[in-house]
Structure formats: structure tokens, C-alpha cells
C-alpha positions in Angstrom: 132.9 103.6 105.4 132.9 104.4 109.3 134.8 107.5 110.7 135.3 108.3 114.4 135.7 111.7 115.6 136.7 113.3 119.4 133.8 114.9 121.3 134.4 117.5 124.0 133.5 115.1 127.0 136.4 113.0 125.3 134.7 109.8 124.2 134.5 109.1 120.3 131.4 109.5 118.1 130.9 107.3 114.9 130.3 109.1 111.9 128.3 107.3 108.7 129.6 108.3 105.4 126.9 111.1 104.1 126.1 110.0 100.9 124.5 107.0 102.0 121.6 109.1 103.6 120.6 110.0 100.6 118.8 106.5 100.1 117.2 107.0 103.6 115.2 110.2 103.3 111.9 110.4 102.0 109.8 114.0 101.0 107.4 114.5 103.4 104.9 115.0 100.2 105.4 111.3 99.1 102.7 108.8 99.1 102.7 106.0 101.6 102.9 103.7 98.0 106.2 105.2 97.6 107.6 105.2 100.8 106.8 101.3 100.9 108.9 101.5 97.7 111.7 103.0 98.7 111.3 101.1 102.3 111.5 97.8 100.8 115.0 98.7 99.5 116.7 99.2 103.1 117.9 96.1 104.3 117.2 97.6 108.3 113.2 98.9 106.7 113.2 102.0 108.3 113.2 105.6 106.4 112.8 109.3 107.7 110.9 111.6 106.6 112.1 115.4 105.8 111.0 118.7 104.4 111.4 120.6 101.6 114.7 121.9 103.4 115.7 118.6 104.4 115.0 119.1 108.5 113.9 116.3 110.1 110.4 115.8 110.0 110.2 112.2 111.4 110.7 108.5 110.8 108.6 105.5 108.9 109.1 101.5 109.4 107.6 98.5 107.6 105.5 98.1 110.9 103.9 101.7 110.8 102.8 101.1 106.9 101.6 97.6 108.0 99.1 98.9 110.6 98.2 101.7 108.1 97.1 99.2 105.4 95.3 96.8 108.3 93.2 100.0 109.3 92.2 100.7 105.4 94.1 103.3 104.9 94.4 104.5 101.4 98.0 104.3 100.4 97.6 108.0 98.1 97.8 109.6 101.3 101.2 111.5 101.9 103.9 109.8 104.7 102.9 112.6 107.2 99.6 110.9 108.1 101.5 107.8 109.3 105.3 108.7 110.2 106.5 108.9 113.9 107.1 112.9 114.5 109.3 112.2 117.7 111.6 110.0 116.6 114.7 109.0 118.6 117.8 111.7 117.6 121.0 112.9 118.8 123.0 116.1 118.0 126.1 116.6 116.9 128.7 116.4 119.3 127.2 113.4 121.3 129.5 110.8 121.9 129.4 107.5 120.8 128.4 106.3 124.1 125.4 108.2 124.8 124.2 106.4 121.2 124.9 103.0 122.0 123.0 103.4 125.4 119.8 104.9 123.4 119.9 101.8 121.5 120.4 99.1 124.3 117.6 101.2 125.7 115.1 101.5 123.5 116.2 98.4 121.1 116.4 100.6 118.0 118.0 99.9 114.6 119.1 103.3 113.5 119.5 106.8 115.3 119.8 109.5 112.9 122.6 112.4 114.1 121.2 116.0 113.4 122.6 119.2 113.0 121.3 122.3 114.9 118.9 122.4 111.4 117.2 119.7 112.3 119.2 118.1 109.4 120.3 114.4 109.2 124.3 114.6 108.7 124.8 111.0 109.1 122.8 108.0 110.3 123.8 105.4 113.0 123.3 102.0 112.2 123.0 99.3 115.5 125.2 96.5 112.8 128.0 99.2 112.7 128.4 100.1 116.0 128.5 97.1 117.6 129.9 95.3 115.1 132.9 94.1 117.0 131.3 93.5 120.2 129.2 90.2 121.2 126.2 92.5 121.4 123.1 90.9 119.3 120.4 93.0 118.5 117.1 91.6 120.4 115.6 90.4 117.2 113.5 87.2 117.6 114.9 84.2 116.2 112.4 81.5 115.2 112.4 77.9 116.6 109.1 76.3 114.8 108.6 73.6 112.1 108.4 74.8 108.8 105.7 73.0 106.3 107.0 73.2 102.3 104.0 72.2 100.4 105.8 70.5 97.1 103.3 68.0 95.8 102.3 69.7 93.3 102.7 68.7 89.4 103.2 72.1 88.5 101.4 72.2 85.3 101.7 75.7 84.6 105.8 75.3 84.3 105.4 72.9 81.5 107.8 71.4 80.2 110.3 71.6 83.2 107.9 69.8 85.3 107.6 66.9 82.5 111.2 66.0 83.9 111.9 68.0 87.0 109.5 68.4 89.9 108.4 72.0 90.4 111.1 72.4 93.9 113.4 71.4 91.4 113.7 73.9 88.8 116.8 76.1 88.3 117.7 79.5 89.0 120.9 80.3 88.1 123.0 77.8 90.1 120.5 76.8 92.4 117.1 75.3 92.9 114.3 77.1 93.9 113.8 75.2 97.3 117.6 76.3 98.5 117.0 79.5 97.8 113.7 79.2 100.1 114.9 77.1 102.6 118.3 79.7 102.8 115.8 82.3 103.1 113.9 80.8 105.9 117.1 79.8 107.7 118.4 83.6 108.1 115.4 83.6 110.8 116.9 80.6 112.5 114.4 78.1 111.3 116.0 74.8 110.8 113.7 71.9 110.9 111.6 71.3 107.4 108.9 69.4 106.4 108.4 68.8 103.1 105.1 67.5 101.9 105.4 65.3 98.5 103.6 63.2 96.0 104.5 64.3 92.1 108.1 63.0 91.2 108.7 62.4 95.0 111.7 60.0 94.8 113.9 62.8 92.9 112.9 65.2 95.5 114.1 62.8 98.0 117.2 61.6 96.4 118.1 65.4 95.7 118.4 65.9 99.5 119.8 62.7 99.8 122.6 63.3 98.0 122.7 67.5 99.2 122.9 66.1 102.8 122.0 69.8 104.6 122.9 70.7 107.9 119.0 71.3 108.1 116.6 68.7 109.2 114.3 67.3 106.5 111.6 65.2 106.7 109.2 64.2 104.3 105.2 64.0 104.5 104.7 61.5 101.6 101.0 61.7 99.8 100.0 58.2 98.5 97.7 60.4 96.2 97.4 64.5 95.8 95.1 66.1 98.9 95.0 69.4 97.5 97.2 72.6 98.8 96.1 71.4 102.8 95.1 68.1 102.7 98.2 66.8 104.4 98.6 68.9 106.8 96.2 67.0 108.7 99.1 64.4 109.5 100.9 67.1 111.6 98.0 67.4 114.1 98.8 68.0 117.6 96.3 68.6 120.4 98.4 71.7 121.5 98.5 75.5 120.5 101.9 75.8 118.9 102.3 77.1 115.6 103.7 75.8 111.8 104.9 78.4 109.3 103.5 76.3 105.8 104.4 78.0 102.4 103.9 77.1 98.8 107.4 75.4 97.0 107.3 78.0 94.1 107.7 81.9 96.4 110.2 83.6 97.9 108.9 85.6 100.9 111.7 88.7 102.2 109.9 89.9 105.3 110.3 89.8 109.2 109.0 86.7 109.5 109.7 87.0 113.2 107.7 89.5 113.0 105.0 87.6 111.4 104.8 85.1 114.1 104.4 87.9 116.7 101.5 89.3 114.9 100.2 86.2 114.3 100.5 85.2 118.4 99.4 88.7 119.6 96.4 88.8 118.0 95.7 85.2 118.6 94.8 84.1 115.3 94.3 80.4 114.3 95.6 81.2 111.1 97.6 84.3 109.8 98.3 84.5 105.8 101.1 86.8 103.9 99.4 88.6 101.6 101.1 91.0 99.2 100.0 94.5 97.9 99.6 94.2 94.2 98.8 96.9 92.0 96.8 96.9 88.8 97.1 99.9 86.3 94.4 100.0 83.3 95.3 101.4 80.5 91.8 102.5 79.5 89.4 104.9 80.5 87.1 103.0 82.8 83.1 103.6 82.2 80.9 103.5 85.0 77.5 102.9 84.0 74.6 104.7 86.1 71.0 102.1 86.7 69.8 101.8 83.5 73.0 101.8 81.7 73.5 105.8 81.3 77.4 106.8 81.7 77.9 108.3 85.0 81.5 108.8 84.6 85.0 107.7 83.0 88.3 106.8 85.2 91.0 107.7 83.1 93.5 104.8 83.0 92.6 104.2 86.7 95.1 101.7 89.6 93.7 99.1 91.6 95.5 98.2 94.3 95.1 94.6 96.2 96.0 92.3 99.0 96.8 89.0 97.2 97.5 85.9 99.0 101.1 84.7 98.4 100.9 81.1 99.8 102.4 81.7 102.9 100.7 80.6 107.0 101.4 80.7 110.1 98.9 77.9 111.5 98.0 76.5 114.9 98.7 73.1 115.0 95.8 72.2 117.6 93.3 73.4 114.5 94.8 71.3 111.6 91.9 68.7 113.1 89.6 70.8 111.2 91.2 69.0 107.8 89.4 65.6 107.0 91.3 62.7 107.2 92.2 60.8 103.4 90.5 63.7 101.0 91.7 66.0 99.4 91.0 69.4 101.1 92.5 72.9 100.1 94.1 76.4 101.9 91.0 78.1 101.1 88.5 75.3 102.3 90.7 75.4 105.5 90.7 78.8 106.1 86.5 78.9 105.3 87.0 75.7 108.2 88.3 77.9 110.7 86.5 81.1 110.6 83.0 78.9 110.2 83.7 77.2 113.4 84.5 80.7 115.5 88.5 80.9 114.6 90.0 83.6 114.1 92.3 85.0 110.7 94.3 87.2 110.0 96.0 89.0 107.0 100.0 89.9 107.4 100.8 92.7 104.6 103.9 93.0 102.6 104.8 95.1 99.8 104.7 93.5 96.0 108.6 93.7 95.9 109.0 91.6 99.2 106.9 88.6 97.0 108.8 86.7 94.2 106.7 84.1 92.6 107.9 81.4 90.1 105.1 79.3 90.0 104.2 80.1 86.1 106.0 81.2 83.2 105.5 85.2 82.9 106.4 85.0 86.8 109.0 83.0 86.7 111.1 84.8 84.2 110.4 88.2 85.9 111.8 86.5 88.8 115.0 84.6 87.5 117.5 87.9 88.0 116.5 88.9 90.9 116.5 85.0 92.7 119.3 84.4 90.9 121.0 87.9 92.5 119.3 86.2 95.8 120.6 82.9 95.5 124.0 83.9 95.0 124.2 86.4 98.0 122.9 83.8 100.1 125.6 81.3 98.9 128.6 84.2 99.4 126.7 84.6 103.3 
């Protein structure tokens, strides 16, 4: 709930209900693993980071944690290493005005308010304040083609895929291919392509009849090509890009943010690849030359970049793809850096990465995308 409160220079100051700090503040002793953790619960991805007395020690976004991962930086290390330590503040008593010029400013999402502690009393969120004014926050919205690669037979979802193609399975009230495309569509992208070949007359009658306010068009295999083969159909001779992700994952990241990365840098090809940790429940031996014991890892964790099935692609390379064979992701990606392209790796947290494309996935993931697909609808 928001409050308002008189300043001495007379204008009003916006007050955030203290209790919902709480969820915002993270020990400045905590790993960087869980700070991600607790990051990827905020909906605006931004935490700060205080003392043992709770003073202000500085703030952490997704972005920060991203470039720490990209540098190989080992995600044991405490939030101090990475965290802003001059983040944007104001102090009690500043008006509301003086906050919302900070932000127009400086394009920020949050300011926190501090006491003369160096305390965090109440946070300032950019959706609140300007909530009833026509005053957008300068987030990129995406205006590029999106690629749905649903040929697939889905073999490892047996026996749903013996009736329904794999885009077509339930959760809760929806399919998994709303649920995507709703996903994609809260970063403005409207136009889908959807490649097909298994069961592809019920795919098309189901949008038939669902008649979206989104384009659809289909990319039709007359027999599978593997997880690229088609895309050599979209070829252009010009250096825009395609987002292309699997049928079966739900990806909750910037993906604005993505395509910035992915343009910056230059890459030909950029793929979302999600931390994933592995914890053994064993001591570990590690054997010296000659197979003498050197030492044991008690129950050790692993932690990995895994490729979740999501691109960003220039469309001028997708001539690298032979014409009429079948051709996969990973033979494309081989293509392009064996021919002097260039690709690059987009982190995201595990939690950010829902997978349904087999069994013990998919029934991990049927709460939350059904918790997902039913906020979406009430949106």
C-alpha cells in the first residue's frame, strides 16, 4: 500500500509499506548463488545489499551477476565482490519530486529512501510512482520475428504425443505454446513463426479455430530437418535478427535485454543458457597417475551453463544451413564459429528456465506454468 507524507519544502513524498523491504535486502555475507536466488523472485530484479546492522551497503541487478558469470566468476564468492557501492539514494525528507526527476534521469527502477543510518525505510518503485501518469519506463520493446521450432515428435512425452503434438499438451487450462507465446508477447513481440511437420494439421487447426490477435505463420517440413534445418527457409541477405526457441520451455528473462547483448557484442548467434547445479551425494575420489587417491570431495556441487533452446540469430547467416537435409542447432552453431562468426552465451538463473520437454521435467513444471499461465490469462 502507498502512503504520502508532507515534506518541509511542501511537495509530497511517497512512502512504500516497510515490510515489503524485507524481500529486497540481501546480507552482505551471502553468496552470489543466493543472491541470484533471491533476485529471481523480484519481479523489477534488483536487490541491495546491507550489513549486519542493516545500513546500506549497496545494490545488485540481474545484469551485474550476468557479467560476473561471463567473466568466470565463481558464484561462492560473497555479493560484496560484485554489488554497486554507490548506488542511487535519497534521505528522508526528500520530496517526491526530487525522486521522480532521479529516475527520469538516470532511467532507474527503484530508489531506495534511507534514514540518517544508512538504513533502507522504504523503497521507491518507478511502476508506483508514476502509475497514474502516461510516463513509460524506457524499457525496450521488441519488434522482431519470432521462430517456434514445433516439429518435433516428442518422443520423450509418450503417450501424450501418440495423440497430441508436443505444442499441444496441457497445463492446467492451457497449452504450452500460449503460455510461450503470452510470454513472448509481454516484450511486444507479435509476429510468430511456427515451424511444423509431426501432427501439423492439428497444430494448424488449433490456431485456426483460437484465431489470436498475434500473427502466425507456419514453416511446413515435408520431412523432419532436425532442430535448424528449416530455418534455412527464412534466409535473408540482411543483418536483422530472429529470436528461435524450442516448443517445450518457458524462458522469464529480459529478453530485451537479450537482444541488446546479443547486438552489442555483435554476435551471429547468441544462446540462453541456464545455470544448473548438480549436488552429489557421494564423496567424490580423485585418483592421482597411477590410480593412488589423492583426495575425497565430500558430497561436492557442480555448477553449469546448460543450453535452454533459446537464439537470437542473424538472419543474413541462416545461409550457412544446407538446403533439403536435415541439419541441427549444434551443427549450426559449429557452422558459424568455423567460418569466423561470432557466439555468444546469455546467462540466466535455473529458476528463470521451465522445461516440459520430458516427464520428470514436465511434472516439476506443471504448478508453476500452471500458476504462469493463469496470471497471464487474469493480465
Amino acid at each position: 500500500m502507498l502512503n504520502f507524507m508532507s515534506t518541509p519544502n511542501g511537495t509530497t513524498e511517497m512512502i512504500h509499506a516497510n515490510e515489503s523491504v524485507k524481500s529486497f535486502l540481501v546480507s552482505q555475507t551471502h553468496t552470489i548463488r543466493q543472491a541470484m536466488e533471491q533476485l529471481e523472485n523480484t519481479e523489477e530484479k534488483i536487490v541491495f545489499v546491507v550489513d549486519a546492522e542493516a545500513r546500506l551497503v549497496g545494490s545488485l541487478t540481474d545484469g551485474d551477476i550476468r557479467r560476473w558469470i561471463l567473466s568466470d566468476g565463481d558464484l561462492k564468492a560473497q555479493v560484496l565482490q560484485i554489488c554497486n557501492r554507490k548506488p542511487c539514494v535519497v534521505h528522508e525528507g526528500f520530496g517526491a519530486d526530487r525522486i521522480r526527476a532521479e529516475m527520469l534521469a538516470k532511467n532507474l527502477i527503484c530508489i531506495p529512501v534511507v534514514n540518517a543510518s544508512l538504513e533502507i525505510v522504504r523503497l521507491v518503485f518507478w511502476k508506483e510512482l508514476f502509475q497514474n501518469e502516461a510516463v513509460s519506463k524506457k524499457k525496450r520493446r521488441l519488434d522482431l520475428p519470432v521462430v517456434i521450432m514445433a516439429g518435433g515428435q516428442g518422443t520423450r512425452l509418450a503417450p501424450f504425443t501418440n495423440v497430441l503434438p508436443k505444442p499441444l499438451i496441457p497445463v492446467g487450462d492451457r497449452t504450452v505454446i500460449e503460455i510461450i507465446i503470452a510470454q513472448l508477447q509481454n516484450h511486444g513481440l507479435e509476429k510468430f513463426i511456427l515451424s511444423i511437420n509431426y501432427k501439423s494439421k492439428i497444430i494448424k487447426s488449433f490456431f485456426e479455430e483460437l484465431a489470436p490477435s498475434y500473427s502466425v505463420s507456419f514453416l511446413e517440413e515435408r520431412e523432419p530437418r532436425g532442430t535448424a534445418g528449416s530455418l534455412r527457409e527464412l534466409y535473408l541477405p540482411v543483418p536483422e535478427n530472429l529470436i528461435v526457441t524450442n516448443c517445450d520451455i518457458v524462458i522469464q528473462a529480459d529478453l530485451a535485454e537479450l537482444v541488446s547483448f546479443h547486438e552489442d557484442n555483435q554476435y551471429d548467434l547468441t544462446l540462453v543458457a541456464s545455470l544448473k547445479d548438480y549436488h552429489i551425494p557421494y564423496g567424490v575420489c580423485e585418483l592421482e597417475k597411477g590410480g593412488s587417491l589423492a583426495r575425497i570431495s565430500e558430497k561436492p556441487q557442480y555448477n553449469f551453463l546448460v543450453n535452454t533452446g533459446m537464439y537470437v540469430v542473424r538472419r543474413d547467416r541462416l545461409n550457412l544451413i544446407p538446403e533439403h537435409a536435415k541439419y541441427d542447432m549444434t551443427d549450426f552453431i559449429e557452422h558459424i564459429k568455423s567460418s569466423g562468426g561470432r557466439v555468444g552465451v546469455f546467462p540466466i538463473g535455473e529458476s528463470a528456465w521451465i522445461d516440459t520437454g520430458e516427464w520428470t521435467e514436465y511434472r516439476k513444471a506443471v504448478d508453476s506454468l500452471g500458476r504462469l499461465g493463469a496470471r497471464t490469462t487474469s493480465e
